[in-house]
N, C-alpha and C positions, 0 to 999 in steps of 0.2 A: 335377030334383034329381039331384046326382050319386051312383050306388050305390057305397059303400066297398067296397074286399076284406075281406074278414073271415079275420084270421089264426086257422087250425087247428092245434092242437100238439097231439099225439096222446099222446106223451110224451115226457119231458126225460131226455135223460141227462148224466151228468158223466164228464169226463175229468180225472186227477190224474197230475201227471208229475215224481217227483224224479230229480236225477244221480246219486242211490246210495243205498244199502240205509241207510246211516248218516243220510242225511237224512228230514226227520219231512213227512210229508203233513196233517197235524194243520191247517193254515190252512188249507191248501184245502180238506180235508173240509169245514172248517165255514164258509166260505164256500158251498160246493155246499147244506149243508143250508138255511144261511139262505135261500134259493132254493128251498124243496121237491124238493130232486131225491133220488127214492127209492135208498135205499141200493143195492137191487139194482141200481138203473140208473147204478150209479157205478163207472166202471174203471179203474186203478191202475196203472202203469207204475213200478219204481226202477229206471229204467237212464240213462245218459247220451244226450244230446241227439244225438250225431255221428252216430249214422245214424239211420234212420228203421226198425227192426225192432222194433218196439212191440206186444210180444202182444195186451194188453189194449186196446190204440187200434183195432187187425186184428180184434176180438173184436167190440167197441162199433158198427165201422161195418157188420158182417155183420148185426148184430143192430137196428141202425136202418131205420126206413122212412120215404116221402117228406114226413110231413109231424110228424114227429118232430122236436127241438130239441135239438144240442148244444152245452152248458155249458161252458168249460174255464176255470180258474184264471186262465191269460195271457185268455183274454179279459174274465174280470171286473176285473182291473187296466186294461185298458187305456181301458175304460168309465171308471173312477175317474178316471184320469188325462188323461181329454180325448184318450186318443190316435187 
């Protein structure tokens, strides 16, 4: 009989990314919670897309380790949508 891998996720974090201070992170919060991902372990970007200087993304991936899970908004759509 063949032995499965057995997935280890040690903890979840969530990443939230709007284009500006003006825009509401409010659906992805609650997308992330619906998912138990603990508040602490959710980090929060309101900057625009055009470059990649992301405090909070720089912050999340210092503070992850190897068998850790990260969450983000664009990938729970993308799961929805078959992409």
């Amino acid at each position: 009989m063949e032995e499965k891998e057995v997935l280890t996720i040690a903890e979840i974090y969530g990443y939230v990314r709007v284009s500006t201070k003006e825009q509401n992170e409010d659906r992805q919060m609650i997308a992330l919670r619906e998912l138990a991902v603990p508040e602490r372990n959710i980090f929060i970007d309101k900057q625009s897309g055009k470059d990649f200087e992301r405090p909070q993304y720089k912050k999340l991936l210092r503070k992850m380790k190897k068998d850790d899970l990260p969450v983000s908004y664009t990938h729970l759509r993308a799961h929805e949508t078959g992409a």
